[in-house]
C-alpha positions in Angstrom: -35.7 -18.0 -7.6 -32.2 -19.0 -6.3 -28.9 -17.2 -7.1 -27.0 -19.8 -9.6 -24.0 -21.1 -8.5 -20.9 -19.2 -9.5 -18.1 -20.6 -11.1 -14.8 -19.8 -8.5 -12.3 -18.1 -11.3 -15.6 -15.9 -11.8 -16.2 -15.2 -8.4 -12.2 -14.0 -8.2 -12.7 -11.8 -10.8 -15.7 -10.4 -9.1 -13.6 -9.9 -6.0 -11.1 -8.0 -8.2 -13.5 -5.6 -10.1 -15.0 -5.1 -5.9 -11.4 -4.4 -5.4 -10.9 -1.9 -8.0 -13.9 -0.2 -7.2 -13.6 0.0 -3.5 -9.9 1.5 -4.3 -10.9 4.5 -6.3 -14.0 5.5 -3.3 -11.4 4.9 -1.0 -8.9 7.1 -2.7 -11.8 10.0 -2.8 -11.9 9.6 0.8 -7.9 9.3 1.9 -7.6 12.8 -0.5 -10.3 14.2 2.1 -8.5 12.8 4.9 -5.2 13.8 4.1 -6.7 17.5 3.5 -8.2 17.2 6.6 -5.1 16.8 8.6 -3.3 19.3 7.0 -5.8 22.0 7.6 -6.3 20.7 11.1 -2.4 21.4 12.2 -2.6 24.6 10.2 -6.1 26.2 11.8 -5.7 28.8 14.7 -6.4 25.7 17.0 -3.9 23.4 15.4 -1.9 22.3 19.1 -4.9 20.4 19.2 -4.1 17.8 16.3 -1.0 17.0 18.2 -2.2 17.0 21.3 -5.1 14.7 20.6 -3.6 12.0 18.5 -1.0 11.9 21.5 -3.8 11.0 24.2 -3.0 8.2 25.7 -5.5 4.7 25.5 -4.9 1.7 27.8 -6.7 -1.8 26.2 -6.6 -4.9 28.7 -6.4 -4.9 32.5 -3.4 -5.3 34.4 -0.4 -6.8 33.5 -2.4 -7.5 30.4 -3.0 -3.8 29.3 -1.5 -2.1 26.6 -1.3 1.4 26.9 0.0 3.4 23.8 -1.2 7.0 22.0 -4.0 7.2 19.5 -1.9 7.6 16.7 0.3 4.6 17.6 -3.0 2.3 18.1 -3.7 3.0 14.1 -0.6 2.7 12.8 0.5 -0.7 14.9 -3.4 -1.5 15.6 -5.6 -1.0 12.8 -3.2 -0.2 10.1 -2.8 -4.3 10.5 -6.3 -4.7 9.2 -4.7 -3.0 6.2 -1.7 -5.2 5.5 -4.2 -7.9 6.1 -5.9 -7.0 3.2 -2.7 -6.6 1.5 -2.2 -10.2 2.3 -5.4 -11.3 0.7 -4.5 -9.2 -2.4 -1.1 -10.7 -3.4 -2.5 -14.5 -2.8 -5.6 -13.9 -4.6 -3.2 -12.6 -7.7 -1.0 -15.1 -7.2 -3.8 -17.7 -7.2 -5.9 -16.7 -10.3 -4.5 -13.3 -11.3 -1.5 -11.8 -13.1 1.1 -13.4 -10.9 -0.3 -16.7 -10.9 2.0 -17.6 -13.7 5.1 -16.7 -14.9 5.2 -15.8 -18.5 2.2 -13.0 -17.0 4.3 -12.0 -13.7 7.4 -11.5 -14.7 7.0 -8.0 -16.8 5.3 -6.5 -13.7 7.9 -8.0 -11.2 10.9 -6.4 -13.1 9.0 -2.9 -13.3 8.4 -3.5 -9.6 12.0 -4.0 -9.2 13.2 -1.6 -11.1 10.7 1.4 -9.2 11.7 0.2 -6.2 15.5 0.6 -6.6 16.1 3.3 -8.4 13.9 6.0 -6.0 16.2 4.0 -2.8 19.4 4.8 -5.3 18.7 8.2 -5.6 17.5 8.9 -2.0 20.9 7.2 -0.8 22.8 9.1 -3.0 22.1 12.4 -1.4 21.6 11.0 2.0 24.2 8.3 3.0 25.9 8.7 6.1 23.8 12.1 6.5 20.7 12.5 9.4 18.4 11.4 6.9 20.3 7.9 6.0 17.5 6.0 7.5 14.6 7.2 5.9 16.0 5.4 2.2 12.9 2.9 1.7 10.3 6.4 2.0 10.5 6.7 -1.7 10.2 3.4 -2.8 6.1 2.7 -2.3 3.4 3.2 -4.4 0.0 3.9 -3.0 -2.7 1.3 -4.7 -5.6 3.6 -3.6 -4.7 7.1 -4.7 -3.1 6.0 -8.4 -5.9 3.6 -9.0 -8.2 7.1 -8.1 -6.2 9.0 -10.7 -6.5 6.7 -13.3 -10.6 6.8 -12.9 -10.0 10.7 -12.9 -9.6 9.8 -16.8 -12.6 7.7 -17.6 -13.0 5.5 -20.7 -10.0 7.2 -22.3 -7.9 4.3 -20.2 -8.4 0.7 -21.2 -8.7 -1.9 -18.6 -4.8 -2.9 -19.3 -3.7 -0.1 -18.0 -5.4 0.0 -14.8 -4.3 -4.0 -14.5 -0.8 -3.2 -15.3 -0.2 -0.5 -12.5 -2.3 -2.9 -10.5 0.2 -5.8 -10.5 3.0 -3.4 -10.5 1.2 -1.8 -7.1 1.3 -5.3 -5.7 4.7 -6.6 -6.2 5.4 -3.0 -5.0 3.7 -3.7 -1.6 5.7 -7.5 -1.5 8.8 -6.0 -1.8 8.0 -3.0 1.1 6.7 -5.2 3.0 9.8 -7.4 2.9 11.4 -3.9 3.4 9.7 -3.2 6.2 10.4 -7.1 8.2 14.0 -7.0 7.7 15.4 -3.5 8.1 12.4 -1.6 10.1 12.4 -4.2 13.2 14.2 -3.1 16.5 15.3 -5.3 19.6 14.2 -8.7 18.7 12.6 -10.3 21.1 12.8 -14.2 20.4 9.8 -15.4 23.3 7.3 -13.1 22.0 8.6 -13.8 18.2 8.4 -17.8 19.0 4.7 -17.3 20.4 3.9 -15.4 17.4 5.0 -18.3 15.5 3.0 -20.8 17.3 0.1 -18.7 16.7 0.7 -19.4 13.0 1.1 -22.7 13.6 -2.2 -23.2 15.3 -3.7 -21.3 12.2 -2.0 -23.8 9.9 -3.4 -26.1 12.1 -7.1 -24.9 11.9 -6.9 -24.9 8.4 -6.0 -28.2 7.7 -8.7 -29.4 10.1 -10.7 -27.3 7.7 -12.4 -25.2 10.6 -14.6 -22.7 8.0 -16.1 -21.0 11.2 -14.2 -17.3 11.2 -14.2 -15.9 14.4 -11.5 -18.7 15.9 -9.0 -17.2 13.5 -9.7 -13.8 14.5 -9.0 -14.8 18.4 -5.5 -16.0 17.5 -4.3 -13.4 14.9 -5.5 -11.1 17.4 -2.5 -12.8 19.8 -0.1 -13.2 16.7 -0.3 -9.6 16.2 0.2 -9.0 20.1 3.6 -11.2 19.6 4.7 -9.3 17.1 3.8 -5.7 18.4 5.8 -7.1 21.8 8.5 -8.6 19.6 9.9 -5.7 17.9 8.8 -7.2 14.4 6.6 -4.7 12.9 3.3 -5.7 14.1 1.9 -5.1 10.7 3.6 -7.8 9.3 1.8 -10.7 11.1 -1.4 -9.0 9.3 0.4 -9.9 6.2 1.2 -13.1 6.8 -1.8 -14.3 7.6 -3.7 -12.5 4.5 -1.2 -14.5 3.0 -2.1 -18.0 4.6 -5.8 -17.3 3.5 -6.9 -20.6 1.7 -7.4 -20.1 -1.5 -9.6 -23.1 -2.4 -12.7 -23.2 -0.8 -13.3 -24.7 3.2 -16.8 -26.3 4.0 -18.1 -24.2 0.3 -16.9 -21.0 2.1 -14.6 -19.0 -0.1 -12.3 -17.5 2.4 -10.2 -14.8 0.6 -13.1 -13.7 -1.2 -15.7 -13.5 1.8 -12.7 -11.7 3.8 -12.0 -9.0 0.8 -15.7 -8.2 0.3 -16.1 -7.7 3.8 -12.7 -5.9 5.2 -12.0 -3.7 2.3 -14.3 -1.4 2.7 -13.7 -0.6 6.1 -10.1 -0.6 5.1 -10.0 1.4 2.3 -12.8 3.8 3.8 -12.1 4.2 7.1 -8.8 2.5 8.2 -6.4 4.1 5.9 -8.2 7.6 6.0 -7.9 7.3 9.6 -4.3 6.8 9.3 -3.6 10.0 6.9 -5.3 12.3 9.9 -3.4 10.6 12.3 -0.1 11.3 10.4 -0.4 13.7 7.3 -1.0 16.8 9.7 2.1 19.3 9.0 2.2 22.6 9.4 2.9 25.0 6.7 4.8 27.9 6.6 7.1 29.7 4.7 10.0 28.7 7.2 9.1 25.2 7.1 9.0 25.2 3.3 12.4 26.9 3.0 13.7 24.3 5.3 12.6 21.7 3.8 14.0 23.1 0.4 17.3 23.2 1.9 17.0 20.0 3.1 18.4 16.3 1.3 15.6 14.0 2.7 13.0 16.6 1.6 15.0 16.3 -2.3 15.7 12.6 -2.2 12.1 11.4 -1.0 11.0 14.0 -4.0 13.2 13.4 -6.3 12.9 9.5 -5.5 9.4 9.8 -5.6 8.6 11.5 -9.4 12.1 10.8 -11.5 13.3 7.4 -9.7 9.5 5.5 -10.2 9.3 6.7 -13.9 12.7 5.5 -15.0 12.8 2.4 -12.7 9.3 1.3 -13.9 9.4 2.6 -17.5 12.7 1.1 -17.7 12.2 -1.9 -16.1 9.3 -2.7 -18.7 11.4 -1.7 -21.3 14.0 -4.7 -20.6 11.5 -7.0 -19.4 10.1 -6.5 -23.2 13.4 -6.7 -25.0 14.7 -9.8 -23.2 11.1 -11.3 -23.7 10.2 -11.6 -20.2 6.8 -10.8 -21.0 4.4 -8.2 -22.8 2.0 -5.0 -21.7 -1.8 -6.3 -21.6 -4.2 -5.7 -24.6 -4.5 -2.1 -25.6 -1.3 -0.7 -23.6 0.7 1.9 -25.5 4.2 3.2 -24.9 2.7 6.3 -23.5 0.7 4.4 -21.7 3.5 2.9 -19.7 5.6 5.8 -19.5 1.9 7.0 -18.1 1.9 4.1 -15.7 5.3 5.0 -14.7 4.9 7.8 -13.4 1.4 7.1 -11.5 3.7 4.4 -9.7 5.5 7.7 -7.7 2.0 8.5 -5.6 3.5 6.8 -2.7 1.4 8.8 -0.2 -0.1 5.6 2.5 3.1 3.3 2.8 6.0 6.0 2.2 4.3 8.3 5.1 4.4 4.6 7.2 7.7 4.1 6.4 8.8 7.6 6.8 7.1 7.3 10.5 9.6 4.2 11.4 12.5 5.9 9.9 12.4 9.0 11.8 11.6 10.1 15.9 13.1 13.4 15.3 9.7 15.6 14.3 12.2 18.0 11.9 13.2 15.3 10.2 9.9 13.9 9.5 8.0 17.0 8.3 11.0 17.2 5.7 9.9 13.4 4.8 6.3 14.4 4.7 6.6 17.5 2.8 8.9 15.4 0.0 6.3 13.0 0.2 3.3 15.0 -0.6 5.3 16.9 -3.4 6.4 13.7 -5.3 3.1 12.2 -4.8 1.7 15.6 -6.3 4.1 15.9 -8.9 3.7 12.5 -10.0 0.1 12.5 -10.3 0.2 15.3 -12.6 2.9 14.3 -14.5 0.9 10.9 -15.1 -2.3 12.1 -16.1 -0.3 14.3 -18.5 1.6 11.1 -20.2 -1.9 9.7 -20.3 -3.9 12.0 -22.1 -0.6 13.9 -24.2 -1.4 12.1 -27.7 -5.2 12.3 -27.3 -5.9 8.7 -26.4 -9.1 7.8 -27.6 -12.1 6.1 -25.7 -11.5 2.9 -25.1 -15.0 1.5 -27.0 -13.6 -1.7 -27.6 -13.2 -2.8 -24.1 -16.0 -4.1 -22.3 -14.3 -3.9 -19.3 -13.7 -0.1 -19.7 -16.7 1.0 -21.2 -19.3 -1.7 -18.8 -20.5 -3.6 -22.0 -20.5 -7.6 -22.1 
């Protein structure tokens, strides 16, 4: 019998719930990962985990070779795949989810605002003009994959609003440190190589409106967008955004794009790309020196600090105003302590604050303060959410066929 032909708004949604899904495995997984690394540098043979994600891997032939260390081809190779994805994320909401219109997106986009600024606020106000100035976006991410894991942690005792308000928060969250990332994370400009990756663009503008639906063409010229950027000194990553972003969203030759791209990259993001890049860059050795320095230390206590008081307040906050001016309302079922919850999950920032932190900082002392404040506050946060989650004794959501798998 043949498969009946599905309407496209359901098809999205399917994408999303395949989203949601593939977010909390791949959570599972980055915990492993990240655990992984850490008992790697801190095991009798640890020099190796340096050692080894510093070999060195040429790709190309002669003056068309690129030659950088393992841990630099995930985080300016693969980790594009990622922001790729990310891309295809923020147009599909933007096409049919809770940012397509305005009324919807503007509660989330003030909560974004307000968790983004405050945690920068805070780290600034301990670190301006100090070694650690650089490093003030670290605490401003949220990481999609490890809150949406937490939230599945509590079952049916969450109602599907919750887990789409954090989502949309998440997103704008990425937008804005992605943005972050463009304009104050690029070094040394270089206009040729930032001019060819705008022709690539171009030439996939170009493709689209010629309506080629064949996908391997695309791949051949982001793969040279992503080579202009990289030579550049834009953050290659962000040509993986931009083109997730010029994803058509209506359907080429009955192929829908976003969708067939989601289903089949996000796995093999979520599963293997971003895993890959926490045991390329998680590893830190512990000790009780290392810990005491780090205590003593202002990035270590404004990452922290950033991470688990500035996302509660700016979020919680910003939801609060966004309510009282009428800017919009929580979805179906969302309680104040469910937001305050919410809140608080937003300060897992483990993925794109340990990216960040890797651009802000060469100095390896500097960094392992970064990462130590990073796993704290992503800790801390966790906890701290779960708690707000479950403090009044939130019952089951039965109701909710999207929590409890009835239709």
């Amino acid at each position: 019998m043949a498969n009946p032909i599905k309407d496209p708004e359901t098809s999205w949604r399917d994408a999303g719930t395949d989203f949601i899904k593939s977010e909390v495995s791949g959570g599972a997984v980055l915990l492993v990962a990240a655990v992984a690394a850490v008992l790697w540098a801190n095991a009798p043979f640890g020099e190796s985990y340096q050692s080894f994600w510093e070999t060195r891997l040429t790709v190309g032939w002669g003056e068309f070779a690129i030659t950088e260390d393992l841990k630099h081809w995930v985080n300016d190779g693969l980790m594009v795949l990622f922001f790729f994805v990310v891309g295809l994320e923020i147009k599909r909401e933007l096409v049919v989810g809770e940012l397509n219109d305005r009324s919807k997106a503007m509660l989330p986009v003030v909560a974004a605002v307000g968790g983004v600024m405050l945690p920068g606020l805070i780290f600034t106000a301990l670190n301006a003009g100090g070694e650690g100035a650089d490093g003030w976006a670290i605490p401003m991410a949220t990481d999609i994959a490890f809150a949406v894991a937490v939230l599945a942690l509590l079952g049916k005792r969450v109602p599907s609003g919750v887990r789409l308000l954090l989502l949309s928060i998440a997103i704008i969250d990425d937008v804005i440190a992605i943005l972050i990332i463009a304009l104050f994370y690029s070094r040394d400009i270089g206009m040729l190589w930032l001019a060819a990756g705008a022709a690539g663009i171009l030439i996939v503008y170009m493709m689209q409106r010629l309506r080629i639906g064949k996908i391997w063409p695309y791949w051949i010229i982001g793969a040279v967008v992503w080579l202009a950027f990289l030579e550049s000194g834009v953050h290659a990553t962000i040509a993986g955004v931009i083109l997730g972003l010029m994803a058509p969203a209506h359907p080429i030759r009955g192929r829908h794009v976003i969708e067939t791209l989601e289903r089949r990259l996000h796995p093999f993001t979520s599963m293997i790309v971003v895993p890959l890049f926490a045991l390329a860059n998680a590893g830190i050795v512990i000790s009780a020196t290392i810990l005491a320095d780090a205590s003593a230390s202002l990035i270590f206590w404004g990452v922290a600090l950033g991470l688990i008081f500035g996302k509660v307040i700016g979020i919680g906050s910003g939801i609060a105003i966004a309510q009282r001016f009428g800017w919009g309302k929580t979805p179906d079922g969302v309680t104040p302590s469910h937001v305050w919850g919410v809140a608080a999950l937003g300060g897992i920032g483990f993925t794109v604050s340990l990216f960040i932190a890797e651009l802000s900082f060469e100095a390896e002392q500097l960094l392992e303060y970064a990462k130590i404040g990073i796993f704290t506050g992503s800790i801390v946060s966790a906890l701290f959410g779960v708690f707000l989650l479950t403090r009044r004794g939130l019952k089951p959501a039965d109701d909710d066929p999207a929590a409890t798998g009835k239709s």
